[in-house]
MARVEXKOL-768758 format. One line per 3 residues: number of its first residue (from 0); for each residue z, x, y of N, C-alpha, C. Coordinates in steps of 0.05 Angstrom, whole numbers. Each point is the difference from the previous one (the first is absolute). Layout:
NUM = Z,X,Y,Z,X,Y,Z,X,Y | ...
***
This chain:
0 = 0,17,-24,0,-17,24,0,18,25 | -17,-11,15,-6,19,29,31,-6,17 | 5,18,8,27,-12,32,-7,12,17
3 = 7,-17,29,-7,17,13,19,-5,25 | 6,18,22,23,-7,25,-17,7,20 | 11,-14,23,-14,3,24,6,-1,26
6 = 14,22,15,6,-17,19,-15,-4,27 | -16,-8,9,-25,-18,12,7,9,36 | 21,6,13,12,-3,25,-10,-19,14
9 = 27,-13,13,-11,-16,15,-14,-13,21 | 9,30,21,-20,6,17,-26,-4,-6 | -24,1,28,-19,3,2,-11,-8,-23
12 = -6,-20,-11,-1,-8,-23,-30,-5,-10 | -16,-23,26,-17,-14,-7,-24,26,-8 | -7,10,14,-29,27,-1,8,13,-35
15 = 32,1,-10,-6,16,-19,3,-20,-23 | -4,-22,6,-2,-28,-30,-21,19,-20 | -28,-2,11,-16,10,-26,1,29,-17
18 = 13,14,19,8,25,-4,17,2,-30 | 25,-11,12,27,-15,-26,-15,-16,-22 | -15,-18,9,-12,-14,-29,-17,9,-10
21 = -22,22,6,-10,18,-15,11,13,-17 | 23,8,12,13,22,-20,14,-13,-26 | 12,-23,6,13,-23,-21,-27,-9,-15
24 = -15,-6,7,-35,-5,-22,-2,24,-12 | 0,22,13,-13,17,-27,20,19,-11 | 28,-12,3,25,9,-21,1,-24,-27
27 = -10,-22,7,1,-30,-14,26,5,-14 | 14,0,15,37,-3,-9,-6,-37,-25 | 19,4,-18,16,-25,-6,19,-21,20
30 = 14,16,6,29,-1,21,-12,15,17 | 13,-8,23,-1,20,21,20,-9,31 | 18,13,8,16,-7,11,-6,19,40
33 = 12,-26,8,-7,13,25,28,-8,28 | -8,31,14,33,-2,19,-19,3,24 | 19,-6,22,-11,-13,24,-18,-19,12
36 = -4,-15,-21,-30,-23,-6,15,-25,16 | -9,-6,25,15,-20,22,-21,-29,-8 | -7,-11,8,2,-29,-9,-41,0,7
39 = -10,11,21,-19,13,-1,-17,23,-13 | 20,16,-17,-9,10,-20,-7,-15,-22 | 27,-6,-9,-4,-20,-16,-29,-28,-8
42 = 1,-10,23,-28,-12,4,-28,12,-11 | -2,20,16,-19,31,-10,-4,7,-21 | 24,3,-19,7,11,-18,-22,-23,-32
45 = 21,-27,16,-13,-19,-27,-21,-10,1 | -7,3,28,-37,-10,-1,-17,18,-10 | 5,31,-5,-10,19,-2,2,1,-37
48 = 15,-10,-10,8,6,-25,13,-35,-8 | -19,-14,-8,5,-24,-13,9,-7,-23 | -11,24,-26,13,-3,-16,24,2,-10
51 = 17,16,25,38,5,-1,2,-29,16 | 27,-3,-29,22,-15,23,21,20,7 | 18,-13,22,21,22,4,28,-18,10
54 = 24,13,-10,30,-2,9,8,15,22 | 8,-20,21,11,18,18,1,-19,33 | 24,12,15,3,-23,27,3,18,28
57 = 0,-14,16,4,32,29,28,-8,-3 | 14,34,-3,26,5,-3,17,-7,31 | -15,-14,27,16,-3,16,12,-30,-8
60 = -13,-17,-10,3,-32,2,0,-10,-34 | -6,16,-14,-11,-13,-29,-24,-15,-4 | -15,3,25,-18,-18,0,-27,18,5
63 = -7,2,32,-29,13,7,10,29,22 | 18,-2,2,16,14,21,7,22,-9 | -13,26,9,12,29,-5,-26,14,-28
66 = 19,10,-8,-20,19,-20,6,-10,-23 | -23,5,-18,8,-10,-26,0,25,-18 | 16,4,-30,-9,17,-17,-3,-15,-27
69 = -31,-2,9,-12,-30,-12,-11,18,-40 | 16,-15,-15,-17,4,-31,-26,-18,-7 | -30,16,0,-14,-18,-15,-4,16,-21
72 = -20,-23,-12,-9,8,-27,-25,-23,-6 | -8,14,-20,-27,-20,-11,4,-16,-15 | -14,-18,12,15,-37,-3,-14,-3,-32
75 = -20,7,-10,-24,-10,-26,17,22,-16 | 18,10,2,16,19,-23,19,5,-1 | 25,-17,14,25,-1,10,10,-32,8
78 = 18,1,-18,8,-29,1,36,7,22 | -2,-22,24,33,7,15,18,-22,-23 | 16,18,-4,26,-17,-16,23,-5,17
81 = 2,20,19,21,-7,28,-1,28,18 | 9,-9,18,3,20,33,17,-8,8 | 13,25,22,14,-1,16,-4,10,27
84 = 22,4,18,11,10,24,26,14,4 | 6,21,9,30,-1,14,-11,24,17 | 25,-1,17,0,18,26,17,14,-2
87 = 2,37,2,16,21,-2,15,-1,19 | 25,-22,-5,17,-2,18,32,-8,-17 | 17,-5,17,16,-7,-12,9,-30,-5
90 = -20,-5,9,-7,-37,-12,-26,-6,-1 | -14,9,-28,-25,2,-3,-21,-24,3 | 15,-30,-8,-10,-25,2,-5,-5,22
93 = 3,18,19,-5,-10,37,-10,18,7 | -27,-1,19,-14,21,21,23,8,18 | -1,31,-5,19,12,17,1,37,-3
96 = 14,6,17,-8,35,-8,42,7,-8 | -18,19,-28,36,18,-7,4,21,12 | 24,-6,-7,12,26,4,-6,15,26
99 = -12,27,2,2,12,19,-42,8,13 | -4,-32,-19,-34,6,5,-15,-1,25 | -18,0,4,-14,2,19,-18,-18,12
102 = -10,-17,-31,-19,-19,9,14,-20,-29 | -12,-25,-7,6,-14,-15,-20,5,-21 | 11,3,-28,-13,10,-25,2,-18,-23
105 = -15,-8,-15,-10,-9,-20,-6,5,-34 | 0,-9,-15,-7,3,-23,-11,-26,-9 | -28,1,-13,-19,-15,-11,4,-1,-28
108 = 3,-21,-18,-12,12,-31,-14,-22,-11 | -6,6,-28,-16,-18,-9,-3,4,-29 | 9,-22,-21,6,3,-29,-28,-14,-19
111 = -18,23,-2,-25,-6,-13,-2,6,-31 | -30,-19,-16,-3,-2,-22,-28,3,3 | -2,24,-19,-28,16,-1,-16,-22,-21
114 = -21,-17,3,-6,-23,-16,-21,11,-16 | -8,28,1,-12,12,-20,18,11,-26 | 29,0,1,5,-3,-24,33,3,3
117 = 5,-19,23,31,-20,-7,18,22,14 | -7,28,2,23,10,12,4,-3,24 | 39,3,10,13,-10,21,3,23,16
120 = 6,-3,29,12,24,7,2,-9,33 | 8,16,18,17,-8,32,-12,24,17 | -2,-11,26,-10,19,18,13,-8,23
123 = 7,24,10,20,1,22,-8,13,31 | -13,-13,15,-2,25,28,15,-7,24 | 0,21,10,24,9,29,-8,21,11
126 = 12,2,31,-4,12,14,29,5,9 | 15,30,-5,26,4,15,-4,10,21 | 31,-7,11,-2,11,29,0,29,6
129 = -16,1,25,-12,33,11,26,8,13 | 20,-8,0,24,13,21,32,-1,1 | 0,-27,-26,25,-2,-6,2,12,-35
132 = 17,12,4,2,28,-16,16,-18,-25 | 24,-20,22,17,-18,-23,-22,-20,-15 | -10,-18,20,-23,-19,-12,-18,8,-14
135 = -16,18,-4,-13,19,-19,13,-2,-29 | 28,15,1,10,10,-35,7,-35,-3 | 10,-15,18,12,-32,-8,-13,-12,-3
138 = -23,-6,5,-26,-10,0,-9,2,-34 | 1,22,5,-8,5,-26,18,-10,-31 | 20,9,5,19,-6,-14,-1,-35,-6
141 = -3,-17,19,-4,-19,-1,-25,-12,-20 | -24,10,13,-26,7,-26,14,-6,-25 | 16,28,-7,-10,4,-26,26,-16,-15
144 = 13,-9,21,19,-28,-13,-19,-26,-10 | -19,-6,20,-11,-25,-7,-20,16,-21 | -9,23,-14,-18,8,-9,10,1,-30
147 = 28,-9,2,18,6,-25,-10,-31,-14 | 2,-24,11,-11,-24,-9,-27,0,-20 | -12,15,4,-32,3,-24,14,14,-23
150 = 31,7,0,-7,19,-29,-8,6,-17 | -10,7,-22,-17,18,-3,-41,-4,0 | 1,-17,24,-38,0,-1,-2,21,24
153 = -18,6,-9,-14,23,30,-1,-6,17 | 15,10,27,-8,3,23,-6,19,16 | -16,-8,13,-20,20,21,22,-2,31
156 = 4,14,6,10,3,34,-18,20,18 | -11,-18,17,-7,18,14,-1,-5,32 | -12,19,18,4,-3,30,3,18,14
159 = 10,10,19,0,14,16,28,-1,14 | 21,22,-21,22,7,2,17,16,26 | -21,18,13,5,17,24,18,8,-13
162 = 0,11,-17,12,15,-16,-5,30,-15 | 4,23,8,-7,25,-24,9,-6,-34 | -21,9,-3,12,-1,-33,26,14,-19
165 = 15,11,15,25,1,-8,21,-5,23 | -3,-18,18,18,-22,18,20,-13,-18 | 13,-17,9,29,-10,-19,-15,-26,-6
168 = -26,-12,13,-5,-37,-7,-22,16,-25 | -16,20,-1,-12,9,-30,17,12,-22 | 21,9,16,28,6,-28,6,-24,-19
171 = 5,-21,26,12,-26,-13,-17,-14,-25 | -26,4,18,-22,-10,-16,-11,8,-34 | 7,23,1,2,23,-31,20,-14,-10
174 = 27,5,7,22,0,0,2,-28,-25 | -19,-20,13,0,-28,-12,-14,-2,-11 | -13,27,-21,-26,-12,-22,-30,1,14
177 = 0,4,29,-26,-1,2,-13,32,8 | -27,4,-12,-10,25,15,-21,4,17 | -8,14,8,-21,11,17,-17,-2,-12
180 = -27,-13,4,-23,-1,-16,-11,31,10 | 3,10,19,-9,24,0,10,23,-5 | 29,-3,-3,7,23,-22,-10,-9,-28
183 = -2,-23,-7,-8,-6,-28,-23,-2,-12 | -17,3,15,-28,5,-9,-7,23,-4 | -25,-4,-18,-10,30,-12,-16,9,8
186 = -11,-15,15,-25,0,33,9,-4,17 | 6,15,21,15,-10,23,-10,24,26 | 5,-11,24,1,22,24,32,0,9
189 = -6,16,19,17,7,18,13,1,29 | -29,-18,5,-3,-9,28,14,-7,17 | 6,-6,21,17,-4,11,-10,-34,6
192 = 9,-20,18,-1,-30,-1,-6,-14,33 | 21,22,15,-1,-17,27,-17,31,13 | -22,-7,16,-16,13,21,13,-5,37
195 = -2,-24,-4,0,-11,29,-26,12,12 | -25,-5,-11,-24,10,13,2,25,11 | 18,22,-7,-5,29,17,-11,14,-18
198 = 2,22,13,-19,29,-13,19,1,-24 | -24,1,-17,7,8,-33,11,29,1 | 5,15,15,17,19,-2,20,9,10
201 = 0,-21,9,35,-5,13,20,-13,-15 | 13,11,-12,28,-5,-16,12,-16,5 | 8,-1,27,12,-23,14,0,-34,-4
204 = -25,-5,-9,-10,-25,-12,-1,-6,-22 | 6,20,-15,-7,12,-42,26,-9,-13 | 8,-32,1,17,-4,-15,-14,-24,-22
207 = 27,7,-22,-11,-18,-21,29,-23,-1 | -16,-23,-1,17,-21,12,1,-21,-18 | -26,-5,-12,-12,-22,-7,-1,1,-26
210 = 8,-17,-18,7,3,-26,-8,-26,-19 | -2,6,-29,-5,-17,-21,18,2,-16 | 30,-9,-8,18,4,-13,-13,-23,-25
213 = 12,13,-27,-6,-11,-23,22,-10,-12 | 13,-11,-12,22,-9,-25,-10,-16,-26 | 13,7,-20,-17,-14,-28,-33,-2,-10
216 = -14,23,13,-17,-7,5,-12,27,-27 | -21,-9,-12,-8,25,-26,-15,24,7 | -12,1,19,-5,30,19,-17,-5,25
219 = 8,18,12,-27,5,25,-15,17,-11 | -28,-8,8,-19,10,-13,-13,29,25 | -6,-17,21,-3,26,26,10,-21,26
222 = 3,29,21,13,-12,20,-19,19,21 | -7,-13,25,-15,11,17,12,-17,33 | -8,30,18,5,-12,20,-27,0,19
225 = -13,-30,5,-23,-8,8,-10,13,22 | -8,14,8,-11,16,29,-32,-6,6 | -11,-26,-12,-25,-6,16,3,-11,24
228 = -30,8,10,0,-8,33,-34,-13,-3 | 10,-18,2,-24,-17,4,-14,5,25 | -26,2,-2,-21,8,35,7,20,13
231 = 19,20,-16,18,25,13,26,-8,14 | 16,-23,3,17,-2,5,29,-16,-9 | 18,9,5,27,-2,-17,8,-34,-3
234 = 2,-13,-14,13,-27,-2,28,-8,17 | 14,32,-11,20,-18,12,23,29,7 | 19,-5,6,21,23,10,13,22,-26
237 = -1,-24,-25,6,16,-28,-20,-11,-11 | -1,28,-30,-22,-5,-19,15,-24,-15 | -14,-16,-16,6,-19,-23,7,18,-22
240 = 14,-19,-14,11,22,-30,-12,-9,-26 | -8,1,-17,-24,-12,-21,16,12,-28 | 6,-15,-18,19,2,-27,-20,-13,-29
243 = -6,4,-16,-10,-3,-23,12,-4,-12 | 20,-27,-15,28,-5,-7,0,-11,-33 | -4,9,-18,10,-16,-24,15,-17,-12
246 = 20,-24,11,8,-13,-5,1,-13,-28
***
């Protein structure tokens, strides 16, 4: 099964629509999950790609309001058995920001049945916060509480953690059974995730953020981090992260 993460920015949005959906067409993810996708992305997103349905609400209102970290998937090979919502807060049933965050944050999921041959399994995306250091590890922690409910079918987490890969919200995340599709693959890079559109040789921008965490899942097959540029130019502020997942 293809996976794929994305996070889209929300800025300046409209000029780079075909840019982003190019790159999502010729990855042809299964799943594919996306962070900063505002209610106009969103729009973009499903007119551009009919055959996904997708889970997911703007994390300011539950409704159209704010950003979403919207799960689709392909509707003709994926049956929804149930979805959710909660917010990385300390009352997750209500739009609101934790802890010591910055902006108000989200978690999407979505409990699918592969109708090619009955197997189950959960997909999880989010976006933590860029500044609250507490909201980040609690955030997370929170995750992988509600992530404890699927036990033992596979789940996929993924999103854009603003996180290094050995931070305390990817400790937690090991910690609880799940791994790094990119340490776990036998094909994999090393790339780094967030650019912010600067010079590729500036370090400064060379972080790896953006992740495909696995649990119960029977291997990653390869893991790549997407660096096309459609017409010569960048989609978006980070590369997408692309997982080959055996379930």
């Amino acid at each position: 099964m293809n996976v794929l993460s994305f996070n889209v920015l929300c800025r300046d949005w409209a000029p780079r629509v075909p840019l982003v959906t190019d790159v999502i067409c010729a990855e042809a993810p299964d799943v594919f999950g996306l962070q900063e996708a505002h209610a106009d992305w969103m729009d973009a997103v499903c007119a551009a790609f009919p055959d996904y349905d997708y889970v997911g609400i703007g994390r300011n209102d539950g409704k159209r309001d704010g950003e979403f970290s919207a799960v689709f998937y392909q509707k003709d090979r994926f049956t929804l058995l149930d979805s959710g919502h909660f917010w990385l807060s300390e009352t997750p049933d209500v739009p609101g920001k934790g802890w010591d965050a910055a902006c108000i944050r989200i978690c999407s999921w979505a409990l699918l049945e592969d109708k090619t041959n009955g197997k189950r399994f959960a997909v999880m995306n989010t976006h933590l916060d860029h500044r609250g250091a507490v909201a980040a590890e609690q955030g997370m922690a929170l995750i992988l509480e509600r992530a404890a409910q699927f036990g033992d079918l596979p789940v996929l987490l993924m999103g854009d953690f603003n996180s290094f890969p050995e931070s305390a919200p990817c400790r937690r995340a090991m910690d609880a059974g799940f791994a790094d599709a990119r340490a776990v693959a036998p094909v994999r890079d090393d790339l780094y995730t967030f650019h912010n559109f600067g010079d590729p040789n500036d370090n400064a921008f060379q972080k790896i953020i953006d992740y495909i965490f696995v649990k119960n899942c029977k291997s990653v097959e390869s893991f790549r981090v997407v660096t096309d540029r459609p017409d010569g130019f960048l989609p978006s502020d980070h590369y997408p992260v692309f997982a080959a997942v055996n379930i």
